[in-house]
Legacy VTK file of the C-alpha trace (Angstrom):
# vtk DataFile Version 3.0
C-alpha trace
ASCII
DATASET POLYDATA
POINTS 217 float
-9.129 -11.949 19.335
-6.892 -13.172 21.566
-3.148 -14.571 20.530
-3.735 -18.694 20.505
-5.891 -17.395 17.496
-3.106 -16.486 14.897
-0.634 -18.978 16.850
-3.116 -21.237 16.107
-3.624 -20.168 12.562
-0.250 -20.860 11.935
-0.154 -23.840 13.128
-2.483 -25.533 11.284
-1.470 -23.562 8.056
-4.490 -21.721 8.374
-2.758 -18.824 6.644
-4.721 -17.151 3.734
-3.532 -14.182 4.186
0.087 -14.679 3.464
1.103 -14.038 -0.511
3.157 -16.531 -2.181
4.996 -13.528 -4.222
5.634 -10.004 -3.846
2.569 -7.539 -2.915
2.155 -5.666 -6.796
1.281 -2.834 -4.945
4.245 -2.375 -2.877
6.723 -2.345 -6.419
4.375 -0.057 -7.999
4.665 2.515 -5.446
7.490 1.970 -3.545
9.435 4.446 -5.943
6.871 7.185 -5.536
7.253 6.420 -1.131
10.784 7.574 -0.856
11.927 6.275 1.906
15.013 7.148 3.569
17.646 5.396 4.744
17.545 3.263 8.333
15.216 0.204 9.529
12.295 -0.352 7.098
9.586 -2.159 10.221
7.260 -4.659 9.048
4.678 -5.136 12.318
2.843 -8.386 12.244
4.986 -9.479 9.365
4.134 -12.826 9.508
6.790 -14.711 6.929
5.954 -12.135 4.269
8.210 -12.310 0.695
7.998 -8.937 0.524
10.720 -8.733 3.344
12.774 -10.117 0.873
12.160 -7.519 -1.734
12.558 -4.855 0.702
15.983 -5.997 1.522
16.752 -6.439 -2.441
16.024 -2.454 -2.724
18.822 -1.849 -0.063
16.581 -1.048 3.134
17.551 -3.288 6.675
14.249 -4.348 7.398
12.990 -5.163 11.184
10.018 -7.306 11.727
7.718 -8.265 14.448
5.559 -11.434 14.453
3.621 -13.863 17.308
4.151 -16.841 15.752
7.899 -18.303 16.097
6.500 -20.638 13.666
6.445 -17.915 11.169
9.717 -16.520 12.318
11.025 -19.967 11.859
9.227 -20.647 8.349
10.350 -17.284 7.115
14.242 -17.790 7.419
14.240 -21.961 6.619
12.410 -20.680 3.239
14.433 -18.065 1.980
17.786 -19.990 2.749
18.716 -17.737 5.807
20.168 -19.175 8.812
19.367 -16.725 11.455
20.904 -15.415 14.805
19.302 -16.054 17.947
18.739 -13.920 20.767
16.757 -13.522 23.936
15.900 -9.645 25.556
13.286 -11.209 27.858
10.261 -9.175 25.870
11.276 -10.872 22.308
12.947 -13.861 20.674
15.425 -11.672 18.097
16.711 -13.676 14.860
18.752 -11.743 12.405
20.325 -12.539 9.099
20.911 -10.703 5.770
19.967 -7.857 7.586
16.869 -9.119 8.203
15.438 -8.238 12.168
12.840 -10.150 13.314
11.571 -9.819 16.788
9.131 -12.986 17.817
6.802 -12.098 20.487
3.889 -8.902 21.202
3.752 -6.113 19.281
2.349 -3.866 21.974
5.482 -4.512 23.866
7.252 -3.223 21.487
8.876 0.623 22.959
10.596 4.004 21.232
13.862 2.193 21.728
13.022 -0.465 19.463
12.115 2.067 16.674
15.341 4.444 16.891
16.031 3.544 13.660
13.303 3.406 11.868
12.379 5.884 8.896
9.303 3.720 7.330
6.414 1.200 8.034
5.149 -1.059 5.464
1.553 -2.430 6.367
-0.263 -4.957 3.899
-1.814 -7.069 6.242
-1.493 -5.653 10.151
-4.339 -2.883 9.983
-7.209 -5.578 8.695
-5.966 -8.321 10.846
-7.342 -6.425 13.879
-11.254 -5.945 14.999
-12.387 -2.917 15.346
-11.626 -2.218 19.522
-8.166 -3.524 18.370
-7.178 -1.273 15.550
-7.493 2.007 17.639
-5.331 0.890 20.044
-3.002 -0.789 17.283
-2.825 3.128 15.586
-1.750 4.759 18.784
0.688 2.064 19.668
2.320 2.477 16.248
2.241 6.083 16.278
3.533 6.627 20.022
6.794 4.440 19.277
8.224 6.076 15.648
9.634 8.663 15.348
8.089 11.339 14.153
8.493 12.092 10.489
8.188 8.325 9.954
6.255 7.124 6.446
3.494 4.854 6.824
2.833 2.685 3.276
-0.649 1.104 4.191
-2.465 -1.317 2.362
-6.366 -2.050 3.392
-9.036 -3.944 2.383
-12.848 -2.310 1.901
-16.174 -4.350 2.044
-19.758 -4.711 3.526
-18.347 -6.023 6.950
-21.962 -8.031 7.723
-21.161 -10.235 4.417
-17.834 -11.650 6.269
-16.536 -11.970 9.195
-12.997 -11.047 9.176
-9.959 -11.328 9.063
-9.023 -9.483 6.815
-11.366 -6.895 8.190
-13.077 -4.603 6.131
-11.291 -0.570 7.213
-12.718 1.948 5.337
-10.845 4.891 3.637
-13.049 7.150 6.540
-11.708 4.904 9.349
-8.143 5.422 8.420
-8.541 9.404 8.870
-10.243 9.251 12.226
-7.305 6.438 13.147
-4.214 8.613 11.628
-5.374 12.033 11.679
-4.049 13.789 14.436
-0.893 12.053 14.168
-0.631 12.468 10.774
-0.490 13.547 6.943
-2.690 11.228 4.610
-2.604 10.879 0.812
-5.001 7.872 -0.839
-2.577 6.671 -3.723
-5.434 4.610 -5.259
-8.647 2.725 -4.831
-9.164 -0.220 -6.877
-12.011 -2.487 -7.530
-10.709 -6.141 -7.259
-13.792 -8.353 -6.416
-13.172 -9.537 -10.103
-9.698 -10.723 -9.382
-10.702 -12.788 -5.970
-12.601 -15.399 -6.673
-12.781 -16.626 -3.197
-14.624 -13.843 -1.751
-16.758 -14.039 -4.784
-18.169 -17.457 -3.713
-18.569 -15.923 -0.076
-21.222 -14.001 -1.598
-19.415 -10.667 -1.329
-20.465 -8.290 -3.485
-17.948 -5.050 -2.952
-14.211 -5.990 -2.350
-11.606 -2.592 -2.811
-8.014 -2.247 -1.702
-7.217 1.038 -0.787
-3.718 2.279 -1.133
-2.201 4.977 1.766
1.215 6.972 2.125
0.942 8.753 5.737
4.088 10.592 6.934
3.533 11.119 10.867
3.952 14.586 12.448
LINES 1 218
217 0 1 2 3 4 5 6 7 8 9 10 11 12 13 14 15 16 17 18 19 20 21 22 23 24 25 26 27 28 29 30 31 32 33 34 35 36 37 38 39 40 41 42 43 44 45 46 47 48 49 50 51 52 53 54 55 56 57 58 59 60 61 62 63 64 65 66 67 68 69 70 71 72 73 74 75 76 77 78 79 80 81 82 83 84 85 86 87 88 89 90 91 92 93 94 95 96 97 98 99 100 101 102 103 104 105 106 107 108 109 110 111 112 113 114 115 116 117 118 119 120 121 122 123 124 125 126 127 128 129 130 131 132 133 134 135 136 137 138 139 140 141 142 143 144 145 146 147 148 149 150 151 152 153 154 155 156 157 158 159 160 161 162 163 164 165 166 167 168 169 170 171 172 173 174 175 176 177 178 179 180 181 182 183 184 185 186 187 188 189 190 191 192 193 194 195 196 197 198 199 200 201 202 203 204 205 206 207 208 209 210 211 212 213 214 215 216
């Protein structure tokens, strides 16, 4: 999966994966998450609404995305008229105390993340295949600081009945991932094949979302 796939996607609005409202599960448990105050990062945010809410509930929120069409779509959308900058690694546009950084997340450093104190992730973990995600895990991990809260959101299914993405991640693959790096707790794990018709009429028979708070060591 190389990136002309998602820049791609985006450009010919081949973008299921992107939520025309605010992720349920992030209000639900965003009280019970806590997080503290600094940057709130968003990797592979795509043009994601829930940036929005984030900011609402008081947290400066820092993105990274591929796509400057998303960057671009994100801040025409939500009435924003962004500041432009250049670092030679990433496009930076900025407004409302919104951060986001166009260009690779796995060029992303420590000194990007000094101010982060939490990670929201709905839709970066399932994006990836399988050789990608282990290397997307130890990137994250090696560039926050420790101490940092993780809310992850995944997606669960018999891989061989669809070819991703989203990619099926299993609540065992997130332990081996986050482990040694750090503390899991499995908020819940719902059943919603009933509430996706889509993947009904793909002939998928299991669909869950699992729901993660990690807190790195």
């Amino acid at each position: 999966m190389k990136q002309e796939f998602w820049l791609e996607r985006w450009e010919r609005k081949e973008i299921g994966f992107h939520q025309d409202e605010i992720n349920p599960y992030l209000r639900e448990h965003w009280p019970e998450f806590q997080a503290a105050g600094g940057e709130l990062f968003v990797p592979l945010c795509g043009k994601s609404l829930d940036m929005v809410w984030l900011r609402e509930q008081g947290h400066n929120v820092l993105g990274v995305e591929l796509s400057p069409l998303a960057v671009q779509e994100f801040f025409a959308e939500n009435g924003y008229t962004p500041q432009h900058t250049d670092d030679g690694r990433f496009k930076r546009c900025e407004a409302n105390g919104i951060r986001l950084l166009c260009g690779d997340f796995f060029d992303l450093t420590p000194a990007d993340m000094t101010q982060v104190t939490a990670v929201y992730d709905r839709a970066s973990l399932i994006a990836l295949p399988p050789e990608m995600r282990e290397r997307y895990a130890r990137h994250l991990v090696n560039i926050l600081p420790s101490g940092t809260q993780i809310l992850l959101v995944t997606v669960d299914y018999p891989q061989e009945e669809m070819s991703g993405p989203p990619f099926a991640v299993t609540v065992e693959e997130v332990e081996a991932l986050y482990r040694p790096y750090a503390e899991i707790k499995l908020l819940a794990r719902l059943d919603v094949l009933a509430q996706n018709p889509r993947f009904q009429t793909r002939g998928m028979s299991r669909l869950h979302e699992n729901i993660f708070v990690l807190k790195l060591l």
